[in-house]
Structures are given as C-alpha cells and as structure tokens.
PLY file of the C-alpha trace (Angstrom):
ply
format ascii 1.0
element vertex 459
property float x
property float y
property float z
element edge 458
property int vertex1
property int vertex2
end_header
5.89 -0.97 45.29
2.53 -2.36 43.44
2.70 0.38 40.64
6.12 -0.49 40.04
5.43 -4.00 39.53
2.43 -3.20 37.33
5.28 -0.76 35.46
7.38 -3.33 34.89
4.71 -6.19 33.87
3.69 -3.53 31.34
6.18 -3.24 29.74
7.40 -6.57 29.53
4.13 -7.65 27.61
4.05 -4.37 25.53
7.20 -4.37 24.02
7.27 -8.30 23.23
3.94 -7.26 21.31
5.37 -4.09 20.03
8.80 -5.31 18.62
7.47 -7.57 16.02
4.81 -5.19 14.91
7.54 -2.58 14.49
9.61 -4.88 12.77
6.37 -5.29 10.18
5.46 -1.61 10.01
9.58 -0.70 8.96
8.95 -3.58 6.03
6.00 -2.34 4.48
7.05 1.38 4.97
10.16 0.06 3.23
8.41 -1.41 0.25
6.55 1.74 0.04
10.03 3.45 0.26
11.50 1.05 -2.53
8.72 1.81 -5.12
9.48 5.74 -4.87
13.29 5.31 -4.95
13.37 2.89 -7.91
10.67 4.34 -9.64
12.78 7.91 -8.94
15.63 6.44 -11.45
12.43 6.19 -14.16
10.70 8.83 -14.48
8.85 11.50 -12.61
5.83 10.26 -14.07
5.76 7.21 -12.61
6.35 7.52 -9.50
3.20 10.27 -9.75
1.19 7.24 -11.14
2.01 4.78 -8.38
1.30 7.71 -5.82
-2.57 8.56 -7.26
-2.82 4.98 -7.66
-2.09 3.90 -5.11
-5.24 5.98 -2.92
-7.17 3.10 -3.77
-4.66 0.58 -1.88
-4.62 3.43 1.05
-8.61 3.48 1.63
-8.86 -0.06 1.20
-6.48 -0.63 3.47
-8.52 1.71 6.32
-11.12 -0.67 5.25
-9.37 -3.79 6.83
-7.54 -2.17 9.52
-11.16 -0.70 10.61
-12.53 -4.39 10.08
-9.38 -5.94 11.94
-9.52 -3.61 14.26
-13.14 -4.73 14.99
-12.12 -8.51 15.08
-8.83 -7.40 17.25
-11.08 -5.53 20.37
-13.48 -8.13 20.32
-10.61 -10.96 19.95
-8.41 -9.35 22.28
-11.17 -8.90 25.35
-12.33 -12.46 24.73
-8.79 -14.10 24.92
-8.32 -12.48 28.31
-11.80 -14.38 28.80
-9.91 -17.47 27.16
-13.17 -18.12 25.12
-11.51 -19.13 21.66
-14.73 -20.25 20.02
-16.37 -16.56 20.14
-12.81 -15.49 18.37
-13.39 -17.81 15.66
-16.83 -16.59 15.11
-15.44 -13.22 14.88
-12.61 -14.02 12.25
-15.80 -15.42 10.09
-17.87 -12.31 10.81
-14.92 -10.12 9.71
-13.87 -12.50 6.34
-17.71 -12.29 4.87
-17.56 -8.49 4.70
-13.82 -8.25 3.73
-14.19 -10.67 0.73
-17.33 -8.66 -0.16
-15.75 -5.63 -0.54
-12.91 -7.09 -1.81
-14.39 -8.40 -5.02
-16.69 -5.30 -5.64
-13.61 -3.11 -5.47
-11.83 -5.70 -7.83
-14.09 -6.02 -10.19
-13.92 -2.47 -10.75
-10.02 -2.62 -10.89
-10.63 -4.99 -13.62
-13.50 -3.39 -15.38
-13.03 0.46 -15.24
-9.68 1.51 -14.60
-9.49 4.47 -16.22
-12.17 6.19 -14.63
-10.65 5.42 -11.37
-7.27 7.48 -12.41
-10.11 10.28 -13.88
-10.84 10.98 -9.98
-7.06 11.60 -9.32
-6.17 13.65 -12.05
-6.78 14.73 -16.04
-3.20 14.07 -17.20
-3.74 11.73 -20.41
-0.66 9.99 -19.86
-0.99 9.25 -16.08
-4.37 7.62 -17.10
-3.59 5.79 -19.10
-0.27 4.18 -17.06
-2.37 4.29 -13.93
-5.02 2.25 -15.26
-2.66 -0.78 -16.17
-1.36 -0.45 -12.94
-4.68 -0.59 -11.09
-5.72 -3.66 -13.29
-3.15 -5.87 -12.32
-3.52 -4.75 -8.18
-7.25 -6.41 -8.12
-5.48 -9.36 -8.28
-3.64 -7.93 -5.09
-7.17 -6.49 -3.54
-8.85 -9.94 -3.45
-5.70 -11.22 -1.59
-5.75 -8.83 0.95
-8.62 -8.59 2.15
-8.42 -12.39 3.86
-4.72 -11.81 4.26
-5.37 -8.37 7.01
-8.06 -10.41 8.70
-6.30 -13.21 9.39
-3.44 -11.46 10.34
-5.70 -9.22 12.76
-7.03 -12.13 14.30
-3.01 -13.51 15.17
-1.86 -10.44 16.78
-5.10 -9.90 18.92
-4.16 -13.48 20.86
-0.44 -11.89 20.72
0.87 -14.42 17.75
2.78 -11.06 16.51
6.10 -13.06 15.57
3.91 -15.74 12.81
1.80 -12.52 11.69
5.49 -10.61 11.17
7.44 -13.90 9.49
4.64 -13.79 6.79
4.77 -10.04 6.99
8.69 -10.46 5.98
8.12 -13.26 3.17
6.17 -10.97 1.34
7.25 -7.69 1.63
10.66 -8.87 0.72
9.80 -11.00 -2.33
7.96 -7.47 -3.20
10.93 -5.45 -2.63
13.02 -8.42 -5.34
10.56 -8.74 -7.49
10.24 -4.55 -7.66
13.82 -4.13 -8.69
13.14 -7.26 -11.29
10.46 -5.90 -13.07
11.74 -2.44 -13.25
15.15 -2.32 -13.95
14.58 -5.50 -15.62
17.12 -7.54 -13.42
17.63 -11.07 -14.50
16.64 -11.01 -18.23
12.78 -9.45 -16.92
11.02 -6.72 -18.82
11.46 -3.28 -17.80
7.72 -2.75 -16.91
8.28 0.64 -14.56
4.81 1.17 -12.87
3.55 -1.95 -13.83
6.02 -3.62 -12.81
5.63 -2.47 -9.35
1.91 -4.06 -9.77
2.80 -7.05 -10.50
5.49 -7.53 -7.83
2.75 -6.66 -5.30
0.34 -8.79 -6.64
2.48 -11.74 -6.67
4.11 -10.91 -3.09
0.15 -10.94 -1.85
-0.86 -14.20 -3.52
2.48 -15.94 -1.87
1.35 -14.30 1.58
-2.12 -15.58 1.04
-0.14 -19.33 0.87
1.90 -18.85 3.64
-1.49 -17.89 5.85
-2.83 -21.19 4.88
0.13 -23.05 5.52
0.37 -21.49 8.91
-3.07 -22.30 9.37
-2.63 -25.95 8.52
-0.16 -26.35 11.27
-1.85 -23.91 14.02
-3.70 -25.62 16.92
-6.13 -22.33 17.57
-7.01 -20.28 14.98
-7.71 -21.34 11.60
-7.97 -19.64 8.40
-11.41 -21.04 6.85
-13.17 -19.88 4.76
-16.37 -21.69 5.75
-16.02 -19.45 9.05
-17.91 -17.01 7.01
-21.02 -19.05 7.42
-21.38 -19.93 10.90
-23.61 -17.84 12.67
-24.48 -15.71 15.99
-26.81 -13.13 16.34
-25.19 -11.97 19.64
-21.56 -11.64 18.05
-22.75 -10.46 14.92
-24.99 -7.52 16.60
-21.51 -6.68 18.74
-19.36 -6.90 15.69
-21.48 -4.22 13.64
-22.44 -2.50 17.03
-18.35 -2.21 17.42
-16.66 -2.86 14.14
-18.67 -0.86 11.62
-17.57 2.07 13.51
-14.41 1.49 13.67
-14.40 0.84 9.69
-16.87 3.67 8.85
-14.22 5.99 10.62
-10.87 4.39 9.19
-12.94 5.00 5.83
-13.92 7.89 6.33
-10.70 9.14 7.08
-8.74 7.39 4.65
-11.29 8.95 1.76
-10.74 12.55 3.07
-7.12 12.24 3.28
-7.02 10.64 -0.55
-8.78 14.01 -1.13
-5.73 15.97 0.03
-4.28 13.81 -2.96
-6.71 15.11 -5.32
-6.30 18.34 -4.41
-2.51 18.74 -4.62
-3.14 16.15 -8.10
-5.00 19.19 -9.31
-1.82 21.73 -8.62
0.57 20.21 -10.66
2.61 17.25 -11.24
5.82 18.80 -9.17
3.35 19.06 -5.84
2.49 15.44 -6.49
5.86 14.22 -6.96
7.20 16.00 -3.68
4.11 14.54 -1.56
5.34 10.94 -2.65
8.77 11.32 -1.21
7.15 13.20 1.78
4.82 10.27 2.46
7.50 7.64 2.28
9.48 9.87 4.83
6.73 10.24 7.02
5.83 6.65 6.83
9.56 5.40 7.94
9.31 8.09 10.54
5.74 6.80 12.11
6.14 3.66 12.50
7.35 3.39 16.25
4.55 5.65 16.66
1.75 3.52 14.78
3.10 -0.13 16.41
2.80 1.61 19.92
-1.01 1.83 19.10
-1.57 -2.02 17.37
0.75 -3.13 20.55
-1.44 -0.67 23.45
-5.17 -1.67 22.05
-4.41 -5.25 22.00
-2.77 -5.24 25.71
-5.36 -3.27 26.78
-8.19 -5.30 25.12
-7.12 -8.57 27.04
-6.84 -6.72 30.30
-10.66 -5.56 30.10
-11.48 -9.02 29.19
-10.27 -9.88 31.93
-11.82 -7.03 33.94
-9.50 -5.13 35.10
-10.57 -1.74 34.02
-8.34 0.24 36.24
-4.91 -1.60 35.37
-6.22 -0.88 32.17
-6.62 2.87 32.73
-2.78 3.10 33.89
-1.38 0.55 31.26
-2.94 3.75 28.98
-1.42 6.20 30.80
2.44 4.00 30.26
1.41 4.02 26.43
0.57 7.61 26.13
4.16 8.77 27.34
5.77 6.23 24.91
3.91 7.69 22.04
4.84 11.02 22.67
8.30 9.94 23.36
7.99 7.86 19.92
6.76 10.96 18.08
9.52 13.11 19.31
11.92 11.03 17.56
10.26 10.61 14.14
9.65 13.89 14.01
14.07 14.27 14.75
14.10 11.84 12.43
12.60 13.48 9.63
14.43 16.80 10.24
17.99 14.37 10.03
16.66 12.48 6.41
15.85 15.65 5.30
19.44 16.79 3.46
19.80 13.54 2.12
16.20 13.77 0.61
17.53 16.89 -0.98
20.46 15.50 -2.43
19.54 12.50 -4.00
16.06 12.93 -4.99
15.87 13.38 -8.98
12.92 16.22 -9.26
12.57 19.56 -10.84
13.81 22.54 -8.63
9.80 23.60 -7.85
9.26 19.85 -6.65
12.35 20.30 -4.86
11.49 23.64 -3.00
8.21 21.82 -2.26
9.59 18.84 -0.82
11.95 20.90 1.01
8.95 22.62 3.26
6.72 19.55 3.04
9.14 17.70 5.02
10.28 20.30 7.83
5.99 20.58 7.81
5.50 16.98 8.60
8.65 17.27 11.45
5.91 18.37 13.90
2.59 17.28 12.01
3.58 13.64 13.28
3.28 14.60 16.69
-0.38 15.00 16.10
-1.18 12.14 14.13
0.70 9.78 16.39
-1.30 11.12 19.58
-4.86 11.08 18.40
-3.85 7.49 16.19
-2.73 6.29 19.60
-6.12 7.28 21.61
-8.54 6.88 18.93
-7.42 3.70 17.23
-5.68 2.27 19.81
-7.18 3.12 23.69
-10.69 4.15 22.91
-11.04 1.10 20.66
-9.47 -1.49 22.93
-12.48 -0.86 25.14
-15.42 -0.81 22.45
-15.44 2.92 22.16
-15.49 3.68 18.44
-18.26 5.93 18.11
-16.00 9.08 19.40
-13.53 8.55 16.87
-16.05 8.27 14.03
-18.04 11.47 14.97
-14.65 13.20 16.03
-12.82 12.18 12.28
-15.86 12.76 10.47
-16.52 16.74 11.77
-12.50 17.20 11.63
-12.16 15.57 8.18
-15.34 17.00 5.93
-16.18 19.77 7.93
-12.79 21.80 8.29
-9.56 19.97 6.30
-11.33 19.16 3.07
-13.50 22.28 2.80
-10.20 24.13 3.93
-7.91 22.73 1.50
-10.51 23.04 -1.56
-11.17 26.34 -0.44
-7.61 27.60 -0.33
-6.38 25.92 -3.73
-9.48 26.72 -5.70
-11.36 29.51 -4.59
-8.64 31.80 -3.20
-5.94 30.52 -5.11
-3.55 30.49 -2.31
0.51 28.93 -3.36
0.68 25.35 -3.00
2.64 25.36 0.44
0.46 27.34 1.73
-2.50 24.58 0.91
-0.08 21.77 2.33
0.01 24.10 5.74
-3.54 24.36 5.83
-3.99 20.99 5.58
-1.61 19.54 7.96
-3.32 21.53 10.86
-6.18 18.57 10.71
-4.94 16.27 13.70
-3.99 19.77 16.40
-7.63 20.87 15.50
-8.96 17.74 17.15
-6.77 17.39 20.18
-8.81 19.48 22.54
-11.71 16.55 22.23
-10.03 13.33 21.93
-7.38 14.25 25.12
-10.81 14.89 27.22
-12.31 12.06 26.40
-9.06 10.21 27.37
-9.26 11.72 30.44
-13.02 11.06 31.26
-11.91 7.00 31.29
-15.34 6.56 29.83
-13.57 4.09 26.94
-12.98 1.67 30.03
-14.99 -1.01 29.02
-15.38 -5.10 29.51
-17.31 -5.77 26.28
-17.46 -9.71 26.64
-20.44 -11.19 26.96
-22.09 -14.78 28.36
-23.96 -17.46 27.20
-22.77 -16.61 23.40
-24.03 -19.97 22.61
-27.49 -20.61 23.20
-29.39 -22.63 20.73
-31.24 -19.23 20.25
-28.07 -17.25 19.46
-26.29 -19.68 16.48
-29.68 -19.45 14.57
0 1
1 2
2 3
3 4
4 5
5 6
6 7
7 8
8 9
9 10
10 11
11 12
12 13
13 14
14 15
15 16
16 17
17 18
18 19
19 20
20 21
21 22
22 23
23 24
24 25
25 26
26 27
27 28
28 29
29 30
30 31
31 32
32 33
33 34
34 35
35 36
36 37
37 38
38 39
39 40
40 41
41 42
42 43
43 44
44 45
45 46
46 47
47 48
48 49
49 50
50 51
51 52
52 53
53 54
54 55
55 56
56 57
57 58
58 59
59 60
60 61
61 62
62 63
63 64
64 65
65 66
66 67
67 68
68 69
69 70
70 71
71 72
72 73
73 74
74 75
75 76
76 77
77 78
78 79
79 80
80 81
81 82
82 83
83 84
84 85
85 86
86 87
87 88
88 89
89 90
90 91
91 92
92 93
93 94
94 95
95 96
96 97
97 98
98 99
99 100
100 101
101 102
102 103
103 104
104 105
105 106
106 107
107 108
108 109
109 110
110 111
111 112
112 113
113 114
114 115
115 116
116 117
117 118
118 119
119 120
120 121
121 122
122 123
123 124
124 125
125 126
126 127
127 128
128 129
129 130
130 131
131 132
132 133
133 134
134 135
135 136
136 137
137 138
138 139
139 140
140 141
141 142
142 143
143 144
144 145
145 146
146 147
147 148
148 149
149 150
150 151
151 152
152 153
153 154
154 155
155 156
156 157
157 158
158 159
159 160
160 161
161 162
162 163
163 164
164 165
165 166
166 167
167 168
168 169
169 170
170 171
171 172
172 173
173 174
174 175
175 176
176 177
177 178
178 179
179 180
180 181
181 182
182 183
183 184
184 185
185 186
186 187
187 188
188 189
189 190
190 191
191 192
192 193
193 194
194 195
195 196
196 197
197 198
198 199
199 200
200 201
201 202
202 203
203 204
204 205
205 206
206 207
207 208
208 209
209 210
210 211
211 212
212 213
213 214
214 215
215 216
216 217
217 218
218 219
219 220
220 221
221 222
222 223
223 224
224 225
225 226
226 227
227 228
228 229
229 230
230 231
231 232
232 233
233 234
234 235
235 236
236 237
237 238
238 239
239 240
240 241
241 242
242 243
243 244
244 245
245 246
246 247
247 248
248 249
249 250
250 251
251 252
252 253
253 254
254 255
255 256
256 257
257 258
258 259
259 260
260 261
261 262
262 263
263 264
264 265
265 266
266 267
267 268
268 269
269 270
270 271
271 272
272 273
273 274
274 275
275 276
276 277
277 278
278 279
279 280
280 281
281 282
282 283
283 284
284 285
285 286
286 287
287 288
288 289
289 290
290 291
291 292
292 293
293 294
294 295
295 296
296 297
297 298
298 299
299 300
300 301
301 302
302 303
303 304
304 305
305 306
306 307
307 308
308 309
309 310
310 311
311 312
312 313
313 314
314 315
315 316
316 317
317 318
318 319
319 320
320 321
321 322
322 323
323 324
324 325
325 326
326 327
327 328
328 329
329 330
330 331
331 332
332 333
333 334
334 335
335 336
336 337
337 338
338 339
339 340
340 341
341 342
342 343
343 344
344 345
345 346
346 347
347 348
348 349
349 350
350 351
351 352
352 353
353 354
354 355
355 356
356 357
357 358
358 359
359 360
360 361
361 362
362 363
363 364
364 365
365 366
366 367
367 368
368 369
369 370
370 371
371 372
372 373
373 374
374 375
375 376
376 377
377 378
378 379
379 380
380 381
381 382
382 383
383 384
384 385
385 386
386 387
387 388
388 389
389 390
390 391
391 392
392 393
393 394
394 395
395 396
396 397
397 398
398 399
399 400
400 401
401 402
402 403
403 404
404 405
405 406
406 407
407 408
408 409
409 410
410 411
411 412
412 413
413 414
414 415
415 416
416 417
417 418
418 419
419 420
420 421
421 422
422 423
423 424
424 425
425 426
426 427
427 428
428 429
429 430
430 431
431 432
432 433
433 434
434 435
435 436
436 437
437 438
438 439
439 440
440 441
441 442
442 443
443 444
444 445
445 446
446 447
447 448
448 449
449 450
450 451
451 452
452 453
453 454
454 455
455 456
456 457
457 458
C-alpha cells in the first residue's frame, strides 16, 4: 500500500512539471521545424546555411543547459531545504559566467563571421550567406545567455508554467516574424536566411523583456543583474565543483556532435540538406523524451534536499520506464512522418534517398539518446553526480564517434549512409556504463550544505 501511494504522489508532481516543459520543448522544436519548411520553399541553399549555422546556436546552447543545469541541481536540492537565499546566490553565480561567454562568443559573431562558416564548410556562397546570418544572431547570443539562466532557475522551484508562457511569447513571435521576413508577408523584405536571423533575434530580445517583467512582479526569485556580484566561497566552490562538469560535458558533447556536421558538410550539399530535415524530425520526435529528463532531475533534486535518498532512488526507477515508454513512441513516430517527409520535401533525388535512410536510422537511434539523456543529464545530475557523464561523453564522443566518422568518410572513403550508420551507434556504445552506474545508486546524493552564511563565507 506505501509504494502505491509513493506511485501515485510521483506522478502527480512529475507530470504537472513535465506538461509545461513538453509544451516548451514542442515550441522550440517547432520553430526549428518552421525555419526548414519555409526556408524548403527558398532554396536548398538556405536551408544548408541555417543548418551549419546554426552549430554555433547548438553548442552554445549545451553551454547554458550545462550552466542551468548546474543552477537547477543545486536550486532544486536547496528548495526542498526551503533555503531561497542560497538559490539566489546561485542564479548570480550562473549569470557572471553566462554573460561572459555570451559576449566573447558575440563579439566574434560580430567581428569574424566568415571564418566561423570556414569551419563548416568551403562553399563560397554558403559563406558568404552564413556569415550575415551569424552577424545578426549575436544580437540573439547576448540575450540568451541571461534568458536560459533565468529560466533554469524558475523550473528548478517548479515555476514551469511562467518559464513556458515566456517560452510561448517568443517562440511564436519567431515563428510570425519567420514567415514575415521570408516570404515577405505584410509589405517586409524577402530576406530568406537572414530573415530567419532577425526573427530570432528579435523573438530573444522580447523574451529577455518579458523575464524582467516577470521578475518585477515575482515575490522569490529575481532577475538582477547585480546577483552577479554577491559573493560565497562555499556556493561558488559547489557550483564549479558541480556545474563546470555538467557544462564541460554538455560542451563537450555538443562540439563533437557539430563535428558530425562538419563531416557530412564535407560530403556534399545533398547529405547536409537531408540531415536538416532529419534533425527537425528527430527533434519533434524527442521531446517527450527530453522533458521526462528536465521534469525527473528537478523532482528528484528537491527530494534529496530534502533527504530522502531512497524515495529518490524509486522516483528514478518510475522515470526510467516512462522514458523508455516515451522513446518507443518517437521512435513510431518518426517511422509514421516518414512518407510525408518524402512527399513534400523539395530536394534532389540523392538528398532524397539520404533522407529516406537517415530517418528509418534515427527510428531506433532515439531510443539511445533518450536513455542515457535521461540518466546522465537528468538522474545522475539531480544528485551532484556529473563527473560520470563528463568522463563517459568525453571517451564515447572523441575517442570512438568522431575518430569513427572521420575515419570512414576520409580515409576509407566509405558512402555517405554508411558514415551516418557509423555515427549513430555513439549513444548504444555507452549504455553498458551509464545503466551500471544507475544501478550502483551511487548518484544518490543530499548536496546541501549549512551555515552558507558565515561572515567568513560572503567574503
């Protein structure tokens, strides 16, 4: 009778986190999905641009999930403490290294934007689109990098539904203002690519607003920006000790799987096109999968706050059978979008035989991702346990996938489904680790702490 109670107060709590977050994950995966379509009525060389260019977003968004992910553990454990001073400390921690990096990568976005397409690819013509397009998103990249924190630090004391309603203002001012600015609805410019920059940035300044205004009216957290100046040497030490790994490995990873872009950027313009539509399938198709991991690591965080380490330990276990039952259905999902991809999609018939196999490939390869994304960014980290996941990405990532994939394209040659094959094996390499080091329990951890502020420790 006391398991099913704890069964049913589960998922009570996990699905009013989960819903929103969903509801958030299907709107950005939709903007992503809108950029591809309407681009797909342009050209095929746009919608190659925005997919090269648009790396940079993807590793710079691993940088602020690994940083929010950093304030979320130790926000989650210490609202199950109820100590809501140490969680603004940690939103200020978290904002100083975000707007950091946000400026540096910026500035280069301003500065050099043609050598960032150069990494991508040697077309002339991509370059030189890409590198307007990549201008105009550092105005986007210094938005977003207090926008994710912020946001981070609402869903770790469960404020999903405020993080989602400014989640929905933007993304669907970005999906308007896409169709605006490249169709040129509504007497605008058709701008193609660039338009879809400047829709993006603007969508990210208005969210930036909105997280202000929210702010002004909330009676907990605040977005300041003089946050980033207080100081505690204890928090501080637990933040690097806990985020850094978290953001090292989200980094890591999102670096290495840009260089599966680079790679299939190097064998043509078709395999490039196909991988677009392919991600934008896969990203629909994911994102039950994804929310049961934001929704499980910050329920779990607030239950080892509070101590409990072994409801925390079977509130794992619930979240571990929903994420395979999650994947199950993406990966249906993608097998049922599959003829219509076929039909409609505008490419040439080798970009069509490659999206073809690309997308029956990535019917199964979510099953993989969504367990280890689950475990790794999700259980492990709810308890502090980041470490595994950055020495477990790092040996799967640049010691077998990359090397694989440069190996099989460049050295022997091999056709270009064959490198996609090779390279979608990364996340079943891995699973014989990560699933024992679920089942050790060893991520089980209370990583609150007393006496946070001593005169010694705000110093």
């Amino acid at each position: 009778m006391r398991g099913k109670i704890n069964n049913t107060g589960f998922y009570k709590q996990f699905f009013r986190l989960m819903l929103p977050i969903v509801i958030q994950n299907l709107l950005s995966a939709a903007v992503g999905s809108a950029d591809v379509v309407m681009l797909n009525y342009v050209d095929q060389s746009a919608i190659s641009v925005v997919s090269l260019a648009s790396n940079y977003a993807n590793v710079l968004f691993m940088v602020y999930f690994g940083l929010g992910t950093g304030a979320t553990l130790l926000c989650a454990q210490y609202f199950g403490k109820k100590d809501m001073h140490a969680i603004e400390v940690v939103e200020g921690i978290a904002l100083r290294i975000s707007v950091l990096i946000s400026v540096c990568v910026a500035g280069v976005a301003f500065l050099a934007p043609n050598l960032m397409m150069r990494l991508f690819t040697n077309d002339a013509q991509l370059i030189l689109i890409g590198a307007g397009y990549l201008r105009i998103m550092g105005v986007t990249y210094l938005c977003w990098g207090v926008i994710e924190i912020y946001l981070a630090v609402l869903r770790s004391i469960g404020r999903v539904t405020v993080s989602m309603t400014l989640n929905v203002l933007a993304f669907g001012l970005n999906i308007l203002l896409n169709a605006a600015f490249i169709f040129g609805l509504s007497g605008m410019p058709k701008l193609g690519a660039t338009g879809v920059a400047i829709a993006t940035a603007v969508s990210r300044v208005v969210e930036l607003i909105g997280c202000f205004v929210v702010s002004a009216f909330s009676k907990d957290i605040k977005l300041k920006l003089s946050l980033m100046f207080v100081r505690n040497k204890l928090l501080f030490r637990d933040f690097v000790r806990l985020a850094l790994p978290a953001l090292a490995n989200d980094l890591i990873w999102g670096v290495a799987f840009s260089m599966y872009s680079v790679i299939l950027g190097h064998l043509g313009n078709d395999a490039v096109a196909a991988n677009s539509l392919v991600v934008v399938v896969r990203n629909i198709s994911t994102v039950f999968c994804f929310a049961v991991a934001s929704a499980g690591g910050i329920l779990l965080g607030r239950v080892m706050g509070e101590g409990n380490l072994e409801k925390a330990k079977q509130y794992a276990s619930h979240m571990m059978k929903l994420t395979v039952i999650t994947a199950l259905c993406g990966g249906v999902l993608i097998l049922c979008i599959t003829p219509f991809m076929l039909k409609f999609a505008s490419l040439s018939d080798t970009a069509m035989h490659y999206l073809k196999y690309m997308l029956y490939i990535n019917s199964y390869y979510i099953m993989g991702a969504a367990v280890n994304t689950s475990l790794i960014a999700g259980v492990f980290r709810a308890g502090g346990d980041t470490r595994f996941g950055l020495v477990c990405d790092t040996i799967d990532m640049w010691c077998y996938a990359v090397p694989l994939g440069f190996l099989a394209a460049f050295v022997f040659k091999l056709p270009v489904m064959w490198v996609y094959f090779l390279l979608c094996t990364d996340e079943f390499v891995k699973w014989p680790w990560v699933i024992r080091h679920y089942k050790s329990g060893k991520w089980a951890q209370n990583i609150t702490r007393d006496n946070l502020f001593a005169e010694d420790n705000t110093k």
